[in-house]
Backbone as CSV, one residue per row, in Angstrom:
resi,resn,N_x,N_y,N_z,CA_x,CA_y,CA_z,C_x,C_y,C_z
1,UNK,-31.442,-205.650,41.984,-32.827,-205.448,41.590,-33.362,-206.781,41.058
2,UNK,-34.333,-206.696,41.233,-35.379,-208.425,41.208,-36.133,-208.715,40.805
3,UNK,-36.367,-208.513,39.243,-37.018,-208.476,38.228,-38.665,-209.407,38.211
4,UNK,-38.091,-210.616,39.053,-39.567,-211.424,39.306,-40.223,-210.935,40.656
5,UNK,-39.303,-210.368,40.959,-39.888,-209.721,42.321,-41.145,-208.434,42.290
6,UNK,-40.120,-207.525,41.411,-41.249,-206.327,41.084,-42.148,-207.069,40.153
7,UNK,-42.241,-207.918,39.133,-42.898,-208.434,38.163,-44.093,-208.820,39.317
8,UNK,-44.164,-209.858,40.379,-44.505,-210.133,41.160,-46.078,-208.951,42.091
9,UNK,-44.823,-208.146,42.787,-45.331,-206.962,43.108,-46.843,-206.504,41.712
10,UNK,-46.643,-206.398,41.017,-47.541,-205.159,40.159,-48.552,-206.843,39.200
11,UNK,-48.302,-207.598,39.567,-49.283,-208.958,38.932,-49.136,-209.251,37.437
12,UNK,-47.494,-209.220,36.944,-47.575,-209.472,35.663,-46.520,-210.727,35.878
13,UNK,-46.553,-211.726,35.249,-45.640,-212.402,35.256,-43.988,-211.983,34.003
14,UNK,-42.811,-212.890,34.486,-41.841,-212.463,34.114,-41.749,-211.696,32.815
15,UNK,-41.992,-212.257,32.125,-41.952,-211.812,30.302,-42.433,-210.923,30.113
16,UNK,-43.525,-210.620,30.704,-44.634,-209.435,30.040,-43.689,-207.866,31.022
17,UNK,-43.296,-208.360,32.275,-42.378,-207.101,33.026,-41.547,-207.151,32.328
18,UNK,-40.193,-208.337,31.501,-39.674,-207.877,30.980,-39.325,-207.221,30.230
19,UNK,-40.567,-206.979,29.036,-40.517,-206.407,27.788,-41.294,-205.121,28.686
20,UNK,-41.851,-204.655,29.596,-42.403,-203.406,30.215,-40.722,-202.985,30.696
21,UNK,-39.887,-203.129,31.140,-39.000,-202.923,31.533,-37.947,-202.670,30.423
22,UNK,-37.758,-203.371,29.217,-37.383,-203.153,28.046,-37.724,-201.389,27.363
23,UNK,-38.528,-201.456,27.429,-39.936,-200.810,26.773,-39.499,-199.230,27.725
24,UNK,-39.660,-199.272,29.291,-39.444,-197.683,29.856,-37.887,-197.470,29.965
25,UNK,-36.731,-198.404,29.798,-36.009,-197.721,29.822,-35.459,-196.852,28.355
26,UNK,-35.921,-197.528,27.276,-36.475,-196.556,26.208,-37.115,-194.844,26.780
27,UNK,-38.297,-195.202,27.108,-38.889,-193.906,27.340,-37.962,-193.582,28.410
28,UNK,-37.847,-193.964,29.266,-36.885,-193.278,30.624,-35.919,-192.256,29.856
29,UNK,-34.898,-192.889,28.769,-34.234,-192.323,28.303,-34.907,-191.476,27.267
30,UNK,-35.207,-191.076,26.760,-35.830,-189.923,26.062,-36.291,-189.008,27.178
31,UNK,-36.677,-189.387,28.243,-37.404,-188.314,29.345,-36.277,-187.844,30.077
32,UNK,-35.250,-188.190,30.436,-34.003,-187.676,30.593,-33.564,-186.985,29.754
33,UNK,-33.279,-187.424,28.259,-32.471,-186.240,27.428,-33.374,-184.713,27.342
34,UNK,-34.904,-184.786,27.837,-35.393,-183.866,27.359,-34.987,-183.253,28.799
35,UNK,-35.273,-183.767,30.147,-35.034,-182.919,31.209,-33.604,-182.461,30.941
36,UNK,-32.870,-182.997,30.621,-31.097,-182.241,30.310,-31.245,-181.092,29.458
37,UNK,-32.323,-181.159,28.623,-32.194,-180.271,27.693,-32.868,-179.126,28.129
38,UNK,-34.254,-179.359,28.803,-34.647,-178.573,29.534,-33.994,-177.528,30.718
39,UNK,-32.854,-178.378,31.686,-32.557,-178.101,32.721,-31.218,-177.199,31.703
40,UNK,-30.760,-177.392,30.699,-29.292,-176.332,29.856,-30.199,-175.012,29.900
41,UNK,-31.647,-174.945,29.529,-32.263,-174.156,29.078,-33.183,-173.034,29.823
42,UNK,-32.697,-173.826,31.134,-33.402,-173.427,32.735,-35.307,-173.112,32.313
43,UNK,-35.835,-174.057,31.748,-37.312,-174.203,31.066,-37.415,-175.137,32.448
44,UNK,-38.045,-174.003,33.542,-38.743,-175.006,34.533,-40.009,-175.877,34.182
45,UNK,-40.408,-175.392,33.356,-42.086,-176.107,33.296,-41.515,-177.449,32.442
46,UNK,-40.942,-177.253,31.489,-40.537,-178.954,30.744,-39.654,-179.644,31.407
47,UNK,-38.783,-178.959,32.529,-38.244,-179.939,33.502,-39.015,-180.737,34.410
48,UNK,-40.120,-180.271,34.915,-41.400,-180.500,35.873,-41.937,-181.903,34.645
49,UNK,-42.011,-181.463,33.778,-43.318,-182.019,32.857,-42.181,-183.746,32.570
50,UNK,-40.885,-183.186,31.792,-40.356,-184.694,32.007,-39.817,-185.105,33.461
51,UNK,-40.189,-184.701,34.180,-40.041,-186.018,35.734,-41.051,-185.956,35.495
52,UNK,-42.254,-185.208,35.563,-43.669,-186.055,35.646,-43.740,-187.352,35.266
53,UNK,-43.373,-186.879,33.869,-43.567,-188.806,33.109,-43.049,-189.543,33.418
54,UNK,-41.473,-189.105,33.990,-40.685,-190.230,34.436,-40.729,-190.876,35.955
55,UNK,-41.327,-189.903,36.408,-41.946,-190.312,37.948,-43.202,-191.104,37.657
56,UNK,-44.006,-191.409,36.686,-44.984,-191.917,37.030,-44.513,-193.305,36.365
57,UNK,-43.622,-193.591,34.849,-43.888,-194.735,34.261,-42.937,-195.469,35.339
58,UNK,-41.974,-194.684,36.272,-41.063,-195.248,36.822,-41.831,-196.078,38.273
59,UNK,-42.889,-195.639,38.664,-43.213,-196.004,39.831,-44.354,-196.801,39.432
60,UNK,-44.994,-196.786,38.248,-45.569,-198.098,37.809,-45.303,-199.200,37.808
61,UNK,-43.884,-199.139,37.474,-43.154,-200.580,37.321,-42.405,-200.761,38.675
62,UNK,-42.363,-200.107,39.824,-42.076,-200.379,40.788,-40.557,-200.046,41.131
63,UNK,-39.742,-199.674,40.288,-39.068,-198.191,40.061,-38.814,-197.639,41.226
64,UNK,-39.027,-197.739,41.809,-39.057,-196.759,43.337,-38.263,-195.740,43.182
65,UNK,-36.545,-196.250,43.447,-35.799,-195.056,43.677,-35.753,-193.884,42.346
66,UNK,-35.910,-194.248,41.401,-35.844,-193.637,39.938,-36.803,-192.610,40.580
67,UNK,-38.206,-193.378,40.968,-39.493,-192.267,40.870,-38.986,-191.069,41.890
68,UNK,-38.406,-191.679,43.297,-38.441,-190.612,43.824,-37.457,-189.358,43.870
69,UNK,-36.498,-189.488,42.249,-35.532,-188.913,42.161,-36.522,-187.911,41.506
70,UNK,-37.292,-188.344,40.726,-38.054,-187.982,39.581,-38.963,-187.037,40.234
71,UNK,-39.654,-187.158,41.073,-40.305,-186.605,42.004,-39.758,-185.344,42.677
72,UNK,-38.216,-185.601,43.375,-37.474,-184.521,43.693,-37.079,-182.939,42.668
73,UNK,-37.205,-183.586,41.645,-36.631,-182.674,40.445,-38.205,-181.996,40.005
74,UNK,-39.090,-182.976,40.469,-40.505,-182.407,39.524,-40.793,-180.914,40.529
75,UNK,-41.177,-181.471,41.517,-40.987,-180.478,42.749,-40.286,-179.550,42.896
76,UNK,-39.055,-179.416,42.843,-37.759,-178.686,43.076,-37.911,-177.763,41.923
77,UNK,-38.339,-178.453,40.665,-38.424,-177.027,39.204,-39.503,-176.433,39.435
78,UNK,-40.630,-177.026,39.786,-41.941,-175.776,40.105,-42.052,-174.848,40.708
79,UNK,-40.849,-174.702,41.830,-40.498,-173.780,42.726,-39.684,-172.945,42.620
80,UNK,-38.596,-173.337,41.478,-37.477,-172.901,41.018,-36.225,-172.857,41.728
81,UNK,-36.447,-174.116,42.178,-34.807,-174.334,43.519,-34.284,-175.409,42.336
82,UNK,-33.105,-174.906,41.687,-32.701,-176.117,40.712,-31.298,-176.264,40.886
83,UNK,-30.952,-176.027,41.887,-29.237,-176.085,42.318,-28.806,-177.692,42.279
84,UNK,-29.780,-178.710,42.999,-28.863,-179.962,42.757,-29.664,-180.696,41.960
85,UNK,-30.640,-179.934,40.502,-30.896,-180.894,39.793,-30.110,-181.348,38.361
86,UNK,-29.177,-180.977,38.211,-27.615,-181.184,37.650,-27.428,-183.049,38.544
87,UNK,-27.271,-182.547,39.285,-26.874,-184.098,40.515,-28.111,-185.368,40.232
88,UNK,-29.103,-184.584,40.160,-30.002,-185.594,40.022,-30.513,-186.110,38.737
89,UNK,-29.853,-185.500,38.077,-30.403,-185.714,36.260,-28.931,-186.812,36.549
90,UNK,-27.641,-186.650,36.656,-26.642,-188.092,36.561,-26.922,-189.432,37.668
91,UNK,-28.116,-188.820,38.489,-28.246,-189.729,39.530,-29.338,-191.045,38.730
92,UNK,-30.194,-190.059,37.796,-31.451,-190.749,37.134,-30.770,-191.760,36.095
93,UNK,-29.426,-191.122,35.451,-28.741,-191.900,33.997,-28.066,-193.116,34.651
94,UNK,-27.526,-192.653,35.925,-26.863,-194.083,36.924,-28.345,-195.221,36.540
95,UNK,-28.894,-194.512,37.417,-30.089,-196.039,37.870,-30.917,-196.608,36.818
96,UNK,-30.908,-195.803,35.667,-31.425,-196.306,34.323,-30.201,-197.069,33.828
97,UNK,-28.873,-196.705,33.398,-27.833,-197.601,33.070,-28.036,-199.126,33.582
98,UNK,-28.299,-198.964,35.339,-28.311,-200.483,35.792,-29.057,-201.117,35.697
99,UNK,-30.520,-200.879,35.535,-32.032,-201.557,34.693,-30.822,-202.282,33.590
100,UNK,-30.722,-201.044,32.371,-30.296,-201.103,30.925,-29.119,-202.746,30.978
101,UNK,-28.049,-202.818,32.493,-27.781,-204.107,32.250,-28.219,-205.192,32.695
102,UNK,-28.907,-205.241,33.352,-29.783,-206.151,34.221,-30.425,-206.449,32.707
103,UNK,-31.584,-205.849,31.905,-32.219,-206.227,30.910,-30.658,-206.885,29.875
104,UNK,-29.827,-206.293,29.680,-28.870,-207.025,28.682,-28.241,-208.237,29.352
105,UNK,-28.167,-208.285,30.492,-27.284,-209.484,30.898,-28.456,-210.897,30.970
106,UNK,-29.831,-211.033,30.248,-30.609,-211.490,30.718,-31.012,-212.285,29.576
């Protein structure tokens, strides 16, 4: 992942994406613990509601694959098909972890 690249993409230069990138994987992670908590609790509507957020701050920053995990799960709970969103809530903590070292190794 290519930090001046997406920085690039969305017209902010390095620093200011970095600390935006700093900054959502914070929120990323809070919007995950709540969909986990949501998804123990089978509360489709707050599972929907945190991918919402996390589909959108994720595809702001250019995020892609995050969003469209985020997207899958938002979708998938409104309907109430929630069989592989177990899979996709560890799929979301993967791709936030690797932001999380990309920002520490930096």
């Amino acid at each position: 992942m290519d930090f001046q690249m997406l920085a690039d993409e969305i017209g902010l230069d390095y620093e200011d994406f970095f600390e935006l990138a700093e900054l959502f994987v914070s929120t990323a992670g809070s919007d995950i613990n709540k969909l986990e908590a949501a998804y123990d609790k089978e509360d489709n509507n707050a599972m929907s509601d945190a991918a919402h957020s996390l589909k959108g701050a994720s595809a702001n920053l250019g995020f892609s694959e995050i969003a469209t995990v985020a997207a899958y799960i938002e979708q998938n709970s409104t309907i109430n098909k929630t069989d592989n969103i177990e899979k996709k809530i560890i799929e979301l903590k993967e791709m936030l972890e690797a932001i999380n070292q990309l920002i520490n190794s930096n």
